[in-house]
Structure formats: structure tokens, C-alpha cells
TIVEX-67096 format. One record per residue (C-alpha): residue number from 1; residue in three letters; x, y, z. Coordinates in nm, 2 decimals. Layout:
N
NUM | ALA | X | Y | Z
...
***
This chain:
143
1 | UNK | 10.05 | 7.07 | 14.38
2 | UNK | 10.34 | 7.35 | 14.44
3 | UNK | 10.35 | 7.61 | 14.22
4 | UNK | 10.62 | 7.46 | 14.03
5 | UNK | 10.44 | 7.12 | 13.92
6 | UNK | 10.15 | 7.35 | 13.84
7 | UNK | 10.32 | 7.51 | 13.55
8 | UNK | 10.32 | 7.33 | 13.20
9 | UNK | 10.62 | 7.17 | 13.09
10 | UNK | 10.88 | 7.33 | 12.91
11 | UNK | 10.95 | 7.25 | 12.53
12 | UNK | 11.27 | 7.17 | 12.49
13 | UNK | 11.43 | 7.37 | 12.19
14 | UNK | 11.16 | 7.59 | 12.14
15 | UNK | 11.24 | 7.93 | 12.15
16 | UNK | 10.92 | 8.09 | 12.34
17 | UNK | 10.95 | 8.38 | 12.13
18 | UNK | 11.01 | 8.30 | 11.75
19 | UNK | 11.14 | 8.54 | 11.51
20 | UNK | 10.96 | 8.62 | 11.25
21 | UNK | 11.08 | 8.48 | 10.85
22 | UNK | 11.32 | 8.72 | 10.68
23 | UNK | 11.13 | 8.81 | 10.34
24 | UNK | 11.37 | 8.91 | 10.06
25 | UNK | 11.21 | 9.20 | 9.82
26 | UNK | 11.17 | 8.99 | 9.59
27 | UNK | 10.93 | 8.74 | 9.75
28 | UNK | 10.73 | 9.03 | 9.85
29 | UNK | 10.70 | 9.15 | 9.50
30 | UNK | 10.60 | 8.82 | 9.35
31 | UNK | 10.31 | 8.79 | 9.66
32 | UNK | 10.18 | 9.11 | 9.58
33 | UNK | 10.21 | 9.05 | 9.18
34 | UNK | 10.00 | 8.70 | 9.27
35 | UNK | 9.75 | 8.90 | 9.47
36 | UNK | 9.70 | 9.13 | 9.19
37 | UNK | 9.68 | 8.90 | 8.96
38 | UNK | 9.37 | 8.73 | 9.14
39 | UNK | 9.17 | 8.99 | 8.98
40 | UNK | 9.30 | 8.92 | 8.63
41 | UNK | 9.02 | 8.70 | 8.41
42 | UNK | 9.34 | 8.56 | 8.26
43 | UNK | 9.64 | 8.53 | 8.47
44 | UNK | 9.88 | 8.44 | 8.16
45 | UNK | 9.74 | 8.72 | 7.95
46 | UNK | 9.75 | 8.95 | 8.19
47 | UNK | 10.15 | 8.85 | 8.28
48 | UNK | 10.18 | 8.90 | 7.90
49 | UNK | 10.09 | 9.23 | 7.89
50 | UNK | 10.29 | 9.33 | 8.19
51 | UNK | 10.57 | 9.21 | 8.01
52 | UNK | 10.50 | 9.38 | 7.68
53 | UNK | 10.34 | 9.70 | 7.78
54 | UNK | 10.44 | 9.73 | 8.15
55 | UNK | 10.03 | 9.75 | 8.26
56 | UNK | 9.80 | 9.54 | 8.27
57 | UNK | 9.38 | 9.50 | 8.27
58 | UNK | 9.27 | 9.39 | 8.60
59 | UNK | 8.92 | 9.38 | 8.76
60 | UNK | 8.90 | 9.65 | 9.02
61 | UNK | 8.65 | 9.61 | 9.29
62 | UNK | 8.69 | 9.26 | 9.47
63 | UNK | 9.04 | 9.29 | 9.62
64 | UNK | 9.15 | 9.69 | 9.53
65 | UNK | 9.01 | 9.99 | 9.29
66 | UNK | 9.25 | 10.18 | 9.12
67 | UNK | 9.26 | 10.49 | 8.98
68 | UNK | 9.53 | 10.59 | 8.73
69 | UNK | 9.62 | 10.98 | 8.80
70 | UNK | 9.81 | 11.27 | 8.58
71 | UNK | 10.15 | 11.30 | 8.66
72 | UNK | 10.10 | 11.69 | 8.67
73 | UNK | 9.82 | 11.66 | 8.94
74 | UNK | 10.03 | 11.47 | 9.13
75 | UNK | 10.33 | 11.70 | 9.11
76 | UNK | 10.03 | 12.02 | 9.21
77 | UNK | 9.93 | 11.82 | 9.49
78 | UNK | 10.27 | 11.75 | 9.62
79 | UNK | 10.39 | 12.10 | 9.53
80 | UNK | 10.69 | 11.98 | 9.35
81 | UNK | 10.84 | 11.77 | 9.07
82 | UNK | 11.09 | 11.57 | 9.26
83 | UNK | 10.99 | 11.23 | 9.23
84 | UNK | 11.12 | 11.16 | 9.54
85 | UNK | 10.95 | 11.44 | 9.71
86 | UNK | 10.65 | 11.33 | 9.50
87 | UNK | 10.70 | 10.96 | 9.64
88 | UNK | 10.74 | 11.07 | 9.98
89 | UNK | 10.40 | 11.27 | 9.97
90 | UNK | 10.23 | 11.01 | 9.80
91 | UNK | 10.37 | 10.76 | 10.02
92 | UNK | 10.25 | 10.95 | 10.30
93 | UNK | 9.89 | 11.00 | 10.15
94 | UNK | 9.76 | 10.74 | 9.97
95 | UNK | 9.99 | 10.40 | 9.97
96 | UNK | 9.91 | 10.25 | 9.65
97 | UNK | 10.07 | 10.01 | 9.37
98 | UNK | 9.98 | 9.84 | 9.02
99 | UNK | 10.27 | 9.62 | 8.90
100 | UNK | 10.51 | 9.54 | 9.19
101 | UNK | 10.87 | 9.63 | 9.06
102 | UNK | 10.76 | 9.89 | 8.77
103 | UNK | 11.06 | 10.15 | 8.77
104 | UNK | 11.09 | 10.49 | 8.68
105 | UNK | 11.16 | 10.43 | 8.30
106 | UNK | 10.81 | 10.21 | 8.24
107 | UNK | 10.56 | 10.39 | 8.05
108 | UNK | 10.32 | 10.36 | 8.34
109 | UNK | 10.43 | 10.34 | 8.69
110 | UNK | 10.37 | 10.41 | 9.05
111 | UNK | 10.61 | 10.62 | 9.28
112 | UNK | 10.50 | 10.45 | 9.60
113 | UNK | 10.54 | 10.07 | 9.64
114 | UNK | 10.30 | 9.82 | 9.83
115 | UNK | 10.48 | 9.66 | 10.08
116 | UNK | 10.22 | 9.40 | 10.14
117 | UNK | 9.94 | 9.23 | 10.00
118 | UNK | 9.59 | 9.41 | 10.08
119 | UNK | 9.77 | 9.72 | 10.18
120 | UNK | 9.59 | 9.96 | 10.01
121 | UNK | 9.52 | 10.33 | 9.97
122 | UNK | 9.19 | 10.48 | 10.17
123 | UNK | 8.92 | 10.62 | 9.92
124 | UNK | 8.86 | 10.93 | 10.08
125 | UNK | 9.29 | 11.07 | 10.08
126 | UNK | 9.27 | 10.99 | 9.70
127 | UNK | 8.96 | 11.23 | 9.67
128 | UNK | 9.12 | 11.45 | 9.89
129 | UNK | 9.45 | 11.50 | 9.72
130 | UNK | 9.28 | 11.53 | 9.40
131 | UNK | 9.06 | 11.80 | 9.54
132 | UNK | 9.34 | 11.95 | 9.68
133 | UNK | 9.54 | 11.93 | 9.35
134 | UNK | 9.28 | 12.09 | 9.16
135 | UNK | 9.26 | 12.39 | 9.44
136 | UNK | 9.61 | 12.46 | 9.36
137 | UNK | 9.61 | 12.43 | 9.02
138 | UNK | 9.32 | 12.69 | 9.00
139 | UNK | 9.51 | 12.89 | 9.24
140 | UNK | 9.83 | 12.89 | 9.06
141 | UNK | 9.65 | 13.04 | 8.77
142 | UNK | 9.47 | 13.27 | 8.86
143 | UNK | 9.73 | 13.45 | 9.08
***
């Protein structure tokens, strides 16, 4: 066989390198909202609740832990109040969400957004911004 024959056949209209799907904001919010709600014990309720209080009671430990922190920690650790340089450092240290889609004006909200299912924050940069929040705000009194 020549080099040629050897080789398997082209597909015809098969592009050998696909694009990947477009995925509108909106699809990505309701996959992450379904992926959080897997660790509701009552997917309705909990929906419910997100509509009527903007939070909701999920189980923590199968899928993601969560761990609801101060605004005014967060604004010592990032060493402002500008949300969006408070969004930016939190973006850049933890990457973390509850409800996908809670704004600004909700009761309880996140500043960074997940932009996929199981993309969590680690552990230990949680710890260590809160560590480091506490530092500073022991430092900012005392001197």
C-alpha cells in the first residue's frame, strides 16, 4: 500500500476541527442554578425562596461548601470599598457564587460570578483572605 491508500478516508463535510457551541449567559446561568440546586432537599422550595428572599438553603458538602462572609471583611481584605475593585480581588482569590444572576441590589449576593458548573473557590485562599482580613483590621486599629 502507498502512503496514500494507507491513510483513512476523508469525511466528507466534516470539518476536522469543530468549533465549539456558542453559550449565551443565560444558559450558563440556568446550568449553574441546576447544579446548585442538586444540593437542595427540595428543588421547588428552594426556587421559591430564591424568588422571595434572593437566598436559598442548600446542602453544602457533596458538590460545593459555602461560606457566607461580612461585607466589611471583604472590603479589609481587598483594601477598598469599590465593588468593582472588591470583585476584581475576589475574582482573583477565591472564584465563588450562590445564586447565578443575584445583582447588586439583592439582599445577599456575590460580587464574583461562576462561569461554570463545579468551578469553585480553593479552601485554603478563603482562609487565607480571611486571615489576612483580620491582620489588617487589627492593624488598622491599632495604628
Amino acid at each position: 500500500m502507498t502512503a496514500q491508500e494507507n491513510r483513512a478516508p476523508a469525511l466528507d463535510g466534516l470539518d476536522p476541527h469543530p468549533v465549539a457551541p456558542v453559550v449565551t449567559g443565560r444558559e450558563r446561568r440556568l446550568t449553574i442554578e441546576q447544579w446548585l440546586l442538586r444540593a437542595a432537599d427540595d428543588e421547588r422550595r428552594a426556587r421559591k425562596e430564591w424568588q422571595r428572599d434572593g437566598t436559598a438553603l442548600l446542602r453544602c458538602g457533596r458538590s460545593f461548601s459555602a461560606v457566607r462572609i461580612p461585607l466589611g471583611l471583604v472590603e479589609i481584605a481587598a483594601g477598598t470599598q469599590d465593588r468593582q475593585r472588591m470583585r476584581a480581588y475576589l475574582h482573583e482569590a477565591l472564584l465563588g457564587v450562590p445564586f447565578p444572576g443575584a445583582g447588586p441590589e439583592a439582599r445577599s449576593h456575590w460580587l464574583v460570578q461562576l462561569d461554570s458548573p463545579d468551578e469553585v473557590c480553593v479552601p485554603d485562599a478563603v482562609l487565607q483572605m480571611l486571615t489576612f482580613a483580620c491582620f489588617r483590621a487589627a492593624h488598622q486599629t491599632n495604628g
